[in-house]
Structure formats: structure tokens, C-alpha cells
C-alpha positions in Angstrom: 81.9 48.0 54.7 81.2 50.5 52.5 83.6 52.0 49.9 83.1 55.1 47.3 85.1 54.6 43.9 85.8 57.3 41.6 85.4 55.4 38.0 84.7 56.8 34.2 83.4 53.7 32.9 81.9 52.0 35.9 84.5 48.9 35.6 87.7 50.1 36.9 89.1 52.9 38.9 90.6 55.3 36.5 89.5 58.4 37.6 90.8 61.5 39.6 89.3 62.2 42.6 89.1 66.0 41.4 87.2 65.5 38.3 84.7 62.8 40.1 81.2 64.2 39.5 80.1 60.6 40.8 81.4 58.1 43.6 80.3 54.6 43.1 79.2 52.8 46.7 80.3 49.5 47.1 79.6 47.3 49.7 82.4 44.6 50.3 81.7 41.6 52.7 83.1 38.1 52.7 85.1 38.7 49.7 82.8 40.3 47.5 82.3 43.6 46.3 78.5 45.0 45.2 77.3 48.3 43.9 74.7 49.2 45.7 74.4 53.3 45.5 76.1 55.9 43.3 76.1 60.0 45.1 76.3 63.0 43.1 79.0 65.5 43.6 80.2 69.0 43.1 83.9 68.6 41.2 86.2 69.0 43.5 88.8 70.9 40.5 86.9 73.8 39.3 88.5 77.5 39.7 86.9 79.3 42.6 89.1 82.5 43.3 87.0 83.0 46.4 88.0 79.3 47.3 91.1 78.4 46.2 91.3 75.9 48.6 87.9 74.5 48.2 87.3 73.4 51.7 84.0 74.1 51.4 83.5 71.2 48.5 85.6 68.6 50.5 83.2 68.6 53.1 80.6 68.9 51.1 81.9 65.3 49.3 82.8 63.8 52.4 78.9 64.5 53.4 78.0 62.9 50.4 80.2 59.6 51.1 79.1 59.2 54.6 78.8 55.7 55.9 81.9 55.0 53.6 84.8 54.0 54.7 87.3 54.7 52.5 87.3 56.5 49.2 89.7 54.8 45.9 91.0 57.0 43.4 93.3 56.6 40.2 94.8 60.2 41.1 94.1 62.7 44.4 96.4 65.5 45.6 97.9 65.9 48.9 95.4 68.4 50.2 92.2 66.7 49.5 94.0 63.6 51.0 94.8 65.4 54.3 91.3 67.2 54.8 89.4 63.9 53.9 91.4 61.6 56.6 90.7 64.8 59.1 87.1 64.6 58.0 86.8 60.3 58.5 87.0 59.1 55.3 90.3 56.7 54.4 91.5 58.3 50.6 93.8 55.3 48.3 95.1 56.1 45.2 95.2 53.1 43.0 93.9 51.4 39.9 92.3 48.6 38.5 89.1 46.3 38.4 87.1 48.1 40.9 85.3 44.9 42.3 88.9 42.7 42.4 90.7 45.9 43.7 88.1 46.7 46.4 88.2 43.1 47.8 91.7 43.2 48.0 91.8 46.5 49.8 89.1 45.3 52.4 91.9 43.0 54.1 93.8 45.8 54.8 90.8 47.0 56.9 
């Protein structure tokens, strides 16, 4: 299955979901995690007074993740939370090594 993680160095899951310019793709099978894409994004927290809401960026990040099927986060606010589930992808907020975190979090699946 295929997870997004929201990193700063690439090793552990330490970032906000907000200021994520960059998901890391993982595919976790068997007990292993391996990075096998990383997608581009617009950042989420950026002042838009014609958006406050920024509905229009959600989406356009949950387009970005499809075939994920959860997002991990170190931080992520209620809203993007909520519009993310109603849009199919799973948000967790937690920290860690991404690779020992992610295989963890598979067995919940």
C-alpha cells in the first residue's frame, strides 16, 4: 500500500502537513517500507484572502497523493483532516523514523 509522508530531512516525519511542499510515497508490503516516488505540492498554509479556507489546494493535494492511502504528518489541523478523509485519503499525525513508523502503522490497515 501506498503512503505519502510529510518529512524535512527525508528520515523522519517532522513536518506539518501545511508547510509540506513535498510528500514522500512509500510503498509498505510485508513489513517493509520503500520510497519509491516524491509529488510536488502547493503549501497548504499560505494567506489567500479569496480562500481562506483553501479548499481548492486540499483537493488539489489529495490529487497529487492519489493511489495513497493514507497521508503521516508531524502536525495537521482539524480542517485539512476532515476534507482529506471526505476526499479518501486516511490523515495521522505522528512522528518518527518514517520507514519503522510506516510499517508499524500498516498493521493498523
Amino acid at each position: 500500500m501506498l503512503i505519502a509522508v510529510a518529512s524535512k530531512d527525508g528520515k523522519e516525519i517532522n513536518q506539518h502537513f501545511g508547510h509540506a511542499e513535498r510528500f514522500l510515497i512509500y510503498d509498505v508490503e510485508n513489513g517493509t517500507a520503500t520510497l519509491v516516488d516524491e509529488r510536488t505540492v502547493e503549501r497548504y498554509c499560505s494567506f489567500d484572502p479569496d480562500h481562506p479556507l483553501r479548499g481548492h489546494v486540499l483537493r488539489s493535494i489529495a490529487d497529487a497523493l492519489a493511489g495513497c492511502r493514507a497521508v503521516v504528518t508531524a502536525q495537521m489541523g482539524e480542517h485539512p483532516k476532515v476534507e482529506l478523509e471526505k476526499l479518501g485519503v486516511e490523515p495521522f499525525v505522528t512522528s518518527g523514523p518514517i520507514k519503522t513508523t510506516l510499517v508499524e502503522l500498516a498493521k493498523v490497515f
